[in-house]
PDBQT receptor file of N, H, CA, C and O in Angstrom, charges set to zero:
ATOM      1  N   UNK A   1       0.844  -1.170   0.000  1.00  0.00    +0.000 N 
ATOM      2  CA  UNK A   1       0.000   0.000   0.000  1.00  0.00    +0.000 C 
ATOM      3  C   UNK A   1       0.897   1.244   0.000  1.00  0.00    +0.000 C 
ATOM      4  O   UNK A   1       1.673   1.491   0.923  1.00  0.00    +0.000 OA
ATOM      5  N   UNK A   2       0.762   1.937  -0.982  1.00  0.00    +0.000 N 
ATOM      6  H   UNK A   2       0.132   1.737  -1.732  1.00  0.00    +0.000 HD
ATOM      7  CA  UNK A   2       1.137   3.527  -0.896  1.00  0.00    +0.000 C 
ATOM      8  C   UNK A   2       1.052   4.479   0.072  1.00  0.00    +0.000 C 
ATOM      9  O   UNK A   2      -0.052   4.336   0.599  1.00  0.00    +0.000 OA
ATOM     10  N   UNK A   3       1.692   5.448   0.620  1.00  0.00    +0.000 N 
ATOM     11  H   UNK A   3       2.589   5.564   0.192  1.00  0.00    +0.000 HD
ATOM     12  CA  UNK A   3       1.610   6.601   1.520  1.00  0.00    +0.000 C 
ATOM     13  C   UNK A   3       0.216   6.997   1.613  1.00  0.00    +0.000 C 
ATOM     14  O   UNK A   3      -0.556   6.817   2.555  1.00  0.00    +0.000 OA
ATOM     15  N   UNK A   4      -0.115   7.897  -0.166  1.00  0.00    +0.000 N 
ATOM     16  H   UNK A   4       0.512   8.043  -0.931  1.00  0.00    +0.000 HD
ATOM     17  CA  UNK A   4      -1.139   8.719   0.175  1.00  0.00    +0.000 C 
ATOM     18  C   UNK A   4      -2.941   7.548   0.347  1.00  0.00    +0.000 C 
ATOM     19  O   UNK A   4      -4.084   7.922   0.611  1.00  0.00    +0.000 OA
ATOM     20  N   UNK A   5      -2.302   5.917   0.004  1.00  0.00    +0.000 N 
ATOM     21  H   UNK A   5      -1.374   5.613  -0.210  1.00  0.00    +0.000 HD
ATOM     22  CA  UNK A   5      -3.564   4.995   0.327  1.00  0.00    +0.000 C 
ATOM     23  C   UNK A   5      -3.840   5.336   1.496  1.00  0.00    +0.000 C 
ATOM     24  O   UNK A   5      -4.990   5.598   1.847  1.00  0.00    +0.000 OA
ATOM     25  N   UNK A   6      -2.483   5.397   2.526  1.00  0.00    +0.000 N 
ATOM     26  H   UNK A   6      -1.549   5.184   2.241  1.00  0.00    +0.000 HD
ATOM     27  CA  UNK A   6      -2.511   5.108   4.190  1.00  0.00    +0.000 C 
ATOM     28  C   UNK A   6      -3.397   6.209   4.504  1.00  0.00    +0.000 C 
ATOM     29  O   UNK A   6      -4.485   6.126   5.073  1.00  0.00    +0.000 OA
ATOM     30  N   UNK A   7      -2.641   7.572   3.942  1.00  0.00    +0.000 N 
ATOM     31  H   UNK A   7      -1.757   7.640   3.480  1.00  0.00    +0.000 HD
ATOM     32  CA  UNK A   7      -3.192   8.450   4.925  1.00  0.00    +0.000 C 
ATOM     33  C   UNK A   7      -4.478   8.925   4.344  1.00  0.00    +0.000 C 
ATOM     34  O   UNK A   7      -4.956   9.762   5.110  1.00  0.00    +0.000 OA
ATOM     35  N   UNK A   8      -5.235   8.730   3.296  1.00  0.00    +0.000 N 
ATOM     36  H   UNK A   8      -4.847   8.050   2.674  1.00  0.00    +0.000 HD
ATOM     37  CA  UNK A   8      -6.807   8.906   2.852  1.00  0.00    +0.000 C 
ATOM     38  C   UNK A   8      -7.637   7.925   3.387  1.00  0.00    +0.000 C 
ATOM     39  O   UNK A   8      -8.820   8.141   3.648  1.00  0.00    +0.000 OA
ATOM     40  N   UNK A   9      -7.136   6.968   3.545  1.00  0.00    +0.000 N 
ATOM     41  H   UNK A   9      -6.175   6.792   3.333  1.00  0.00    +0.000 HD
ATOM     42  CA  UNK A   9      -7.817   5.771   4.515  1.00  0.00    +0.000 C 
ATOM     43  C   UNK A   9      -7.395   5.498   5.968  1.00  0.00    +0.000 C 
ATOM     44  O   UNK A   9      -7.777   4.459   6.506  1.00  0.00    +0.000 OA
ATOM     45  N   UNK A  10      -6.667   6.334   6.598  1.00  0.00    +0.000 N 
ATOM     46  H   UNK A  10      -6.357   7.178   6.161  1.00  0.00    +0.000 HD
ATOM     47  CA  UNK A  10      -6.522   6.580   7.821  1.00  0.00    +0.000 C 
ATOM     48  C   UNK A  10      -7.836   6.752   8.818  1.00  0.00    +0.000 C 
ATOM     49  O   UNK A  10      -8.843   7.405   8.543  1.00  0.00    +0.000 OA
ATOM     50  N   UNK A  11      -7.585   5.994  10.071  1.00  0.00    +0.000 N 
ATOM     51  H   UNK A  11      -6.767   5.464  10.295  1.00  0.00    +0.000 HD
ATOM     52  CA  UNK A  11      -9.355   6.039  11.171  1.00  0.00    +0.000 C 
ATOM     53  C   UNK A  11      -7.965   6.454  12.390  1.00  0.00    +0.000 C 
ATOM     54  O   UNK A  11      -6.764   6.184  12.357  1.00  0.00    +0.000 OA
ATOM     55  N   UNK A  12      -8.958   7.343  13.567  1.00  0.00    +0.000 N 
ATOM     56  H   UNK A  12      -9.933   7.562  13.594  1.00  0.00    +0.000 HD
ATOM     57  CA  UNK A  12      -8.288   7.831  14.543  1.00  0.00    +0.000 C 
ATOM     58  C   UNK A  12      -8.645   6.837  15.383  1.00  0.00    +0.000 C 
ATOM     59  O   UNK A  12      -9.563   6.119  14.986  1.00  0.00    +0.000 OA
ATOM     60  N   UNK A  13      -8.020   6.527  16.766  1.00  0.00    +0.000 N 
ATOM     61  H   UNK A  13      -7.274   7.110  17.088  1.00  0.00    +0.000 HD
ATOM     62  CA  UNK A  13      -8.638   5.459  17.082  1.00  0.00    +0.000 C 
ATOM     63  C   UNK A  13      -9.360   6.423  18.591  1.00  0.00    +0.000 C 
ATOM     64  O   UNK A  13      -8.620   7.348  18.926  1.00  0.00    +0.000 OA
ATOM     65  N   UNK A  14     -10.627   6.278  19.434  1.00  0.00    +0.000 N 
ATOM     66  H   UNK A  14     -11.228   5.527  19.161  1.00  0.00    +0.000 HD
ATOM     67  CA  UNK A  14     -10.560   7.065  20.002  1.00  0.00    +0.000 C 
ATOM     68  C   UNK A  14     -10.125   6.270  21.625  1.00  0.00    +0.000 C 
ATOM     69  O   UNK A  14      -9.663   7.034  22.472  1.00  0.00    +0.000 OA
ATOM     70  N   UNK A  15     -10.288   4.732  22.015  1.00  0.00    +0.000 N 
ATOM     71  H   UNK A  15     -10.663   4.111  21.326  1.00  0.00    +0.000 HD
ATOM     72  CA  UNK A  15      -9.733   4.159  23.090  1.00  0.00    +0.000 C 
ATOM     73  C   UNK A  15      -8.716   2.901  22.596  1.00  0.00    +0.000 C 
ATOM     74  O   UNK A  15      -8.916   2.050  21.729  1.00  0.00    +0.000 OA
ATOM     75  N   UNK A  16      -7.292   3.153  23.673  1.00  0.00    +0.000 N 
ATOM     76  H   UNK A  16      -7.129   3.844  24.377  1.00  0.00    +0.000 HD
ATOM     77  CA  UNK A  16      -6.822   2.074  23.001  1.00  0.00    +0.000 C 
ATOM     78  C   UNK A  16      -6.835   0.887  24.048  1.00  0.00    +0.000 C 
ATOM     79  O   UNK A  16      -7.175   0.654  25.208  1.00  0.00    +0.000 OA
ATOM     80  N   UNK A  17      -6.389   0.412  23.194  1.00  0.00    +0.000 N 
ATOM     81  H   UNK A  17      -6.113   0.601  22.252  1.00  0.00    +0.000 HD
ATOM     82  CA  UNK A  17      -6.712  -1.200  23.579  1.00  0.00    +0.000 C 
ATOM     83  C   UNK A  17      -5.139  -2.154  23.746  1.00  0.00    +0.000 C 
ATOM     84  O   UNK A  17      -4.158  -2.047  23.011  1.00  0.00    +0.000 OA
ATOM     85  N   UNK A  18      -5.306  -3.117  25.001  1.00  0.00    +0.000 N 
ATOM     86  H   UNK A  18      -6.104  -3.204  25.599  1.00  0.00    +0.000 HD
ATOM     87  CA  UNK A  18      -3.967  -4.049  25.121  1.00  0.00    +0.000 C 
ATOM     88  C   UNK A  18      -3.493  -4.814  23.682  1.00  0.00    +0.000 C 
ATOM     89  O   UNK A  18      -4.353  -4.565  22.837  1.00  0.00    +0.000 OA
ATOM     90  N   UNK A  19      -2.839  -5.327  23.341  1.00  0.00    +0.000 N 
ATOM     91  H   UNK A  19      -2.141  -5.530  24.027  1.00  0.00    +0.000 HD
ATOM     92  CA  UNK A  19      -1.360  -5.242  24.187  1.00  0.00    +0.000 C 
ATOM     93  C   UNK A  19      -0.726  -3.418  23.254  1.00  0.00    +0.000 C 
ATOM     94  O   UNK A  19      -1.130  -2.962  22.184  1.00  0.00    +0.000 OA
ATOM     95  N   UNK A  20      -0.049  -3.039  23.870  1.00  0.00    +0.000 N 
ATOM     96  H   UNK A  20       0.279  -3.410  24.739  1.00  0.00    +0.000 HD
ATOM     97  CA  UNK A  20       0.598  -1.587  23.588  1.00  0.00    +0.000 C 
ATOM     98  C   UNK A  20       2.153  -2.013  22.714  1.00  0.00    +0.000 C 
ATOM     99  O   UNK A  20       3.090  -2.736  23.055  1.00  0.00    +0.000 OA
ATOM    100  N   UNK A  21       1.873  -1.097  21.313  1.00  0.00    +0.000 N 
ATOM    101  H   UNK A  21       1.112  -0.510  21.036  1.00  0.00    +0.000 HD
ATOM    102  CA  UNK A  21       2.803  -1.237  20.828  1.00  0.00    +0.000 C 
ATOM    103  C   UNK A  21       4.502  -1.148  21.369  1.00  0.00    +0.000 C 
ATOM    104  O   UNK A  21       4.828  -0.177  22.052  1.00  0.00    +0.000 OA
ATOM    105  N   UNK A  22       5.282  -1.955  21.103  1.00  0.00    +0.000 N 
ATOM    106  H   UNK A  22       5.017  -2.744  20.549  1.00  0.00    +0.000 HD
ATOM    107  CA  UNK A  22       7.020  -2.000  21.865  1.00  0.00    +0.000 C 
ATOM    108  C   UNK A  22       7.847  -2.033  21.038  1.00  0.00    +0.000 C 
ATOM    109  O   UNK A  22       7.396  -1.927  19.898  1.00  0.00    +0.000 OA
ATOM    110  N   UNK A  23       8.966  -2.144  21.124  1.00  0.00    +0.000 N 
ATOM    111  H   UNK A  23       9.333  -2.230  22.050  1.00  0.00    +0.000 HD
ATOM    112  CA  UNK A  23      10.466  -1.882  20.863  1.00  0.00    +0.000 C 
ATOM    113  C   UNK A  23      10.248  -1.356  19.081  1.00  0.00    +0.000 C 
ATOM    114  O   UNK A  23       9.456  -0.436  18.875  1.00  0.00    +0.000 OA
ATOM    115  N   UNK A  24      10.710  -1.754  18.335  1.00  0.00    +0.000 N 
ATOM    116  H   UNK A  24      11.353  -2.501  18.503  1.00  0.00    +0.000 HD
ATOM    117  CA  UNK A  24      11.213  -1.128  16.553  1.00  0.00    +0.000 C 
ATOM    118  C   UNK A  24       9.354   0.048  16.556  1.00  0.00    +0.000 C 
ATOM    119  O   UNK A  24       9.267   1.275  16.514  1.00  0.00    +0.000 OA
ATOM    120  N   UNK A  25       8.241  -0.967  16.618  1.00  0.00    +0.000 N 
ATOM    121  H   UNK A  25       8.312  -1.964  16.652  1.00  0.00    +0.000 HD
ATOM    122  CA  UNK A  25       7.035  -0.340  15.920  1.00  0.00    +0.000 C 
ATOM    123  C   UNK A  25       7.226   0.904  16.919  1.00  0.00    +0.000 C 
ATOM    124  O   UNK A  25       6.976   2.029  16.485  1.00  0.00    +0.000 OA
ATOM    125  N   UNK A  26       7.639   0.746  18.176  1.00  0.00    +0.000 N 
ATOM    126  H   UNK A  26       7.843  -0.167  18.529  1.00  0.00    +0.000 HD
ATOM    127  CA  UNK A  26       6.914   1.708  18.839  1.00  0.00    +0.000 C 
ATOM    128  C   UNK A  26       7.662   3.207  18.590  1.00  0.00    +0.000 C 
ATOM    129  O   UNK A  26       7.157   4.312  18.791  1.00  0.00    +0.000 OA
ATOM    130  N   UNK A  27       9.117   2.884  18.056  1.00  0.00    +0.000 N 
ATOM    131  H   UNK A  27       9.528   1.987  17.892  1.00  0.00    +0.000 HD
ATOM    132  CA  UNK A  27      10.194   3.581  17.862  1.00  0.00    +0.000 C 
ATOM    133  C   UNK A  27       9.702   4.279  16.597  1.00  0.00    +0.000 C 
ATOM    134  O   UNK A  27       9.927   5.485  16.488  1.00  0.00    +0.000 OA
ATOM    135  N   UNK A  28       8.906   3.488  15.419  1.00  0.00    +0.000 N 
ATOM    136  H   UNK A  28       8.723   2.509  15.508  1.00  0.00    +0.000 HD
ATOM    137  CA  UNK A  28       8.899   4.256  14.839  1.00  0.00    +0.000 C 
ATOM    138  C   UNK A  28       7.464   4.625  15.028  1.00  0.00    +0.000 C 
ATOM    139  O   UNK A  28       7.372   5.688  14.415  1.00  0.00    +0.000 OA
ATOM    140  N   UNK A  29       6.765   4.458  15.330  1.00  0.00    +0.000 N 
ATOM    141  H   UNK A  29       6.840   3.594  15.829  1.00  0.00    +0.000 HD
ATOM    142  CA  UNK A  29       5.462   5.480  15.332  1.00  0.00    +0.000 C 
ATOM    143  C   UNK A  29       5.546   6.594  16.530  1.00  0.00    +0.000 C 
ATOM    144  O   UNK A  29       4.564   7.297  16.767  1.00  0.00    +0.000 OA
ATOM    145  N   UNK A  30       6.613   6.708  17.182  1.00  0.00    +0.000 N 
ATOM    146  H   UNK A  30       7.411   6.136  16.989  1.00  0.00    +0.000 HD
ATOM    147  CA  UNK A  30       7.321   8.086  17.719  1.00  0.00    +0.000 C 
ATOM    148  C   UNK A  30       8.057   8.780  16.435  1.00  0.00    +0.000 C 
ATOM    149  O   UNK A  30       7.602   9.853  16.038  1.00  0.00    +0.000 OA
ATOM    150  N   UNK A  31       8.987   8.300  15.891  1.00  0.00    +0.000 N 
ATOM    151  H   UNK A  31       9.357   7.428  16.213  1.00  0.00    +0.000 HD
ATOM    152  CA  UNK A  31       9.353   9.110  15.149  1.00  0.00    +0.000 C 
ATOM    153  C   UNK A  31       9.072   9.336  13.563  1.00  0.00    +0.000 C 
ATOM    154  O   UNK A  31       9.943   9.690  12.768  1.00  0.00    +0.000 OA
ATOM    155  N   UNK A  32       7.442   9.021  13.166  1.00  0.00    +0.000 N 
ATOM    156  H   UNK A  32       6.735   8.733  13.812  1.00  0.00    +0.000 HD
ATOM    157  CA  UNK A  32       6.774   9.597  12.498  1.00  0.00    +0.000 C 
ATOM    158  C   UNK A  32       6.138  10.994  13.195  1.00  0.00    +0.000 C 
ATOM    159  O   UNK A  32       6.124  12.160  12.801  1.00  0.00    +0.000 OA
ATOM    160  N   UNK A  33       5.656  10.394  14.321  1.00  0.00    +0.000 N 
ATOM    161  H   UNK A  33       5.667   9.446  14.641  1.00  0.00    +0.000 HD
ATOM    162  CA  UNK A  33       4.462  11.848  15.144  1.00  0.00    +0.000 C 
ATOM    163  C   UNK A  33       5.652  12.648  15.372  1.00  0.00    +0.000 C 
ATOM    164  O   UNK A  33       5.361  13.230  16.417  1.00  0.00    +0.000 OA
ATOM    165  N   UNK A  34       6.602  12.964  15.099  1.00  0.00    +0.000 N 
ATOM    166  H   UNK A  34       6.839  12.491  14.250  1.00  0.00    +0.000 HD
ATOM    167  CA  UNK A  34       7.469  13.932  15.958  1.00  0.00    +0.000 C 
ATOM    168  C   UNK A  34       7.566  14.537  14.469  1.00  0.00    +0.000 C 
ATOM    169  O   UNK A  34       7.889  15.722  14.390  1.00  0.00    +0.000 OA
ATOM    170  N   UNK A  35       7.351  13.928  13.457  1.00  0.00    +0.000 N 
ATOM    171  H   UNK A  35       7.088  12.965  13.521  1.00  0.00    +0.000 HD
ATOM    172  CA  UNK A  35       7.969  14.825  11.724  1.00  0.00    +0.000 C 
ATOM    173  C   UNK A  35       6.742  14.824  11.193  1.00  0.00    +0.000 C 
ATOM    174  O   UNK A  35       6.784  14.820   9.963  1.00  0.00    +0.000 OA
ATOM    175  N   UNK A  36       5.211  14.826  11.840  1.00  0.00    +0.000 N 
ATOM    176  H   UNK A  36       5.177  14.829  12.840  1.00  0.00    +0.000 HD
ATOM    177  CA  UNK A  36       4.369  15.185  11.302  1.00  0.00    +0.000 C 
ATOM    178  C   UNK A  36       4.010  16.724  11.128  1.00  0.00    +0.000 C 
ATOM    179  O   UNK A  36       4.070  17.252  12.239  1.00  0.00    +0.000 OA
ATOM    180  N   UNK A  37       3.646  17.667  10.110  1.00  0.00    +0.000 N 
ATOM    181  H   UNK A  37       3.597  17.239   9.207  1.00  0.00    +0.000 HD
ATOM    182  CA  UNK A  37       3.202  18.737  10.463  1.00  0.00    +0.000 C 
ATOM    183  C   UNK A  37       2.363  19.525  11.363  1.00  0.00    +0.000 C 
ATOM    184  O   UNK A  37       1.174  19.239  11.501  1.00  0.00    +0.000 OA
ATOM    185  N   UNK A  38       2.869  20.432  11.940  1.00  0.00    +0.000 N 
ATOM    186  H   UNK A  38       3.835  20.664  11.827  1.00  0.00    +0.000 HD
ATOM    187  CA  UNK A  38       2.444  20.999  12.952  1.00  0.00    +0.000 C 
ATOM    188  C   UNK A  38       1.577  22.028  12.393  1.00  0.00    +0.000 C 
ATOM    189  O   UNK A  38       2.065  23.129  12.647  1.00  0.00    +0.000 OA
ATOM    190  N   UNK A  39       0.445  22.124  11.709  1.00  0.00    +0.000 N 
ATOM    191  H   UNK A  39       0.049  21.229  11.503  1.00  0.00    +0.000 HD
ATOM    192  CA  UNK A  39      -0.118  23.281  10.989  1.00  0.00    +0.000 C 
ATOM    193  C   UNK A  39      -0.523  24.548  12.083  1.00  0.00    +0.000 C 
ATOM    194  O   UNK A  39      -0.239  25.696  11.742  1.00  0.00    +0.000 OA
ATOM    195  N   UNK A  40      -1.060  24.355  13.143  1.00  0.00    +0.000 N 
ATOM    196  H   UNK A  40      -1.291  23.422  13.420  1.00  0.00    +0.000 HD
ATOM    197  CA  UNK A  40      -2.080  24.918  14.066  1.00  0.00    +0.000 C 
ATOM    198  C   UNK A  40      -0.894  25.663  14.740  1.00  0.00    +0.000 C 
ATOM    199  O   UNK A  40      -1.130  26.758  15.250  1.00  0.00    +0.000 OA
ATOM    200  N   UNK A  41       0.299  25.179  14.778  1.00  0.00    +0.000 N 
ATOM    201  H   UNK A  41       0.491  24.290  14.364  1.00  0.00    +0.000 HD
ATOM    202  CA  UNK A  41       1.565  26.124  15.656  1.00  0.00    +0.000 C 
ATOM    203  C   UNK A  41       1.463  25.297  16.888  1.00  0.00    +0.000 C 
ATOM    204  O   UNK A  41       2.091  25.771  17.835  1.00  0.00    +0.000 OA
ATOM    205  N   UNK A  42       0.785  24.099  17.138  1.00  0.00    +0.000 N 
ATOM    206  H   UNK A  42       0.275  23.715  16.369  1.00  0.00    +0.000 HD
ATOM    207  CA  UNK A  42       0.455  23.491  18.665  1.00  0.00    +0.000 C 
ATOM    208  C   UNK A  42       1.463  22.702  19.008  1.00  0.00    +0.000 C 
ATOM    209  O   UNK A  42       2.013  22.091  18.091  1.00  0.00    +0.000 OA
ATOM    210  N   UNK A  43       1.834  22.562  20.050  1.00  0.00    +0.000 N 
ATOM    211  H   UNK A  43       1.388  23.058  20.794  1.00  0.00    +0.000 HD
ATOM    212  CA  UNK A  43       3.178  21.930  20.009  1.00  0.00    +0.000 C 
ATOM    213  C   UNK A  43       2.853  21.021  21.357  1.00  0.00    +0.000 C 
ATOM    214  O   UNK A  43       2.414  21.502  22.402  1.00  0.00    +0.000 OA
ATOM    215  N   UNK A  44       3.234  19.220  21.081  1.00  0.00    +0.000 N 
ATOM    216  H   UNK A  44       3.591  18.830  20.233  1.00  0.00    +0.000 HD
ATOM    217  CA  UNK A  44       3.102  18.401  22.222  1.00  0.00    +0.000 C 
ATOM    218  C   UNK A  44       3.882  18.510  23.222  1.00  0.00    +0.000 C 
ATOM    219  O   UNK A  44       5.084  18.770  23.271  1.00  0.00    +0.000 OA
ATOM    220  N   UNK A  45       2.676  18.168  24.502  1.00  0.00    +0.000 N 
ATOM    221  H   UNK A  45       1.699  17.957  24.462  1.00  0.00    +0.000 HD
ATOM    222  CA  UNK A  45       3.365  18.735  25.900  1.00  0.00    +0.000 C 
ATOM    223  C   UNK A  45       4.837  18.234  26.066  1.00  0.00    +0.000 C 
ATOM    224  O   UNK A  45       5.626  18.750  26.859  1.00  0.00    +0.000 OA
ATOM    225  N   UNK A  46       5.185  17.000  25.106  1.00  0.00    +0.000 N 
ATOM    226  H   UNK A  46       4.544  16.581  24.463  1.00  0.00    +0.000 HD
ATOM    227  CA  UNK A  46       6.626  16.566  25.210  1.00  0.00    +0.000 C 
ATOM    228  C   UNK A  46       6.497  14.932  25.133  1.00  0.00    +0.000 C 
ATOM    229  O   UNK A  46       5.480  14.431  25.614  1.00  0.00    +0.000 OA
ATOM    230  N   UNK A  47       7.558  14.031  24.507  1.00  0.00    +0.000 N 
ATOM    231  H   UNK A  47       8.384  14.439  24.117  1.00  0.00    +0.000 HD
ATOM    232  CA  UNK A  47       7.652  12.902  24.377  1.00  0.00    +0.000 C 
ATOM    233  C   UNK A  47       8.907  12.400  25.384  1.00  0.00    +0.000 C 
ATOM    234  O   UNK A  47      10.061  12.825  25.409  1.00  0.00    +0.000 OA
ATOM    235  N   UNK A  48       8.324  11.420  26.151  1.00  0.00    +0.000 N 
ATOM    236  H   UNK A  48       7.386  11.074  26.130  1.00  0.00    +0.000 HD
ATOM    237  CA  UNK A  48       9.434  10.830  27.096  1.00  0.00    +0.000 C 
ATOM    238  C   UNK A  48      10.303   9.612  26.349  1.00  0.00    +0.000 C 
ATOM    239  O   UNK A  48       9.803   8.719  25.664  1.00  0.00    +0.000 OA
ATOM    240  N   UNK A  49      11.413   9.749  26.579  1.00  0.00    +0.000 N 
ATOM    241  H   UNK A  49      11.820  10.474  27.135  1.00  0.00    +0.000 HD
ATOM    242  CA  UNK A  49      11.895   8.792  25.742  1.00  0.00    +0.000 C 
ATOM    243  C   UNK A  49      12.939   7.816  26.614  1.00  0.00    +0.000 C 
ATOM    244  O   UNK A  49      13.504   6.870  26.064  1.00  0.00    +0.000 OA
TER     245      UNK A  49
């Protein structure tokens, strides 16, 4: 699947659920959200790492 498939067919999730992503996935779905655009100027309270 292509980028722009992912993100036009993208769902937010609104509760999450066990087991919680770990080690490589979790690494990188931090460092996608950290190079996503910030349009609004809002900036997260901070990522613990």
């Amino acid at each position: 699947m292509d980028a722009l498939t992912l993100l036009l067919t993208r769902r937010s999730m609104s509760h999450l659920i066990s087991p919680a992503p770990e080690g490589q996935l979790l690494d990188n779905i931090l460092a996608a959200g950290i190079r996503a655009p910030d349009h609004g100027t809002l900036h997260a309270p901070g990522i613990l790492w």
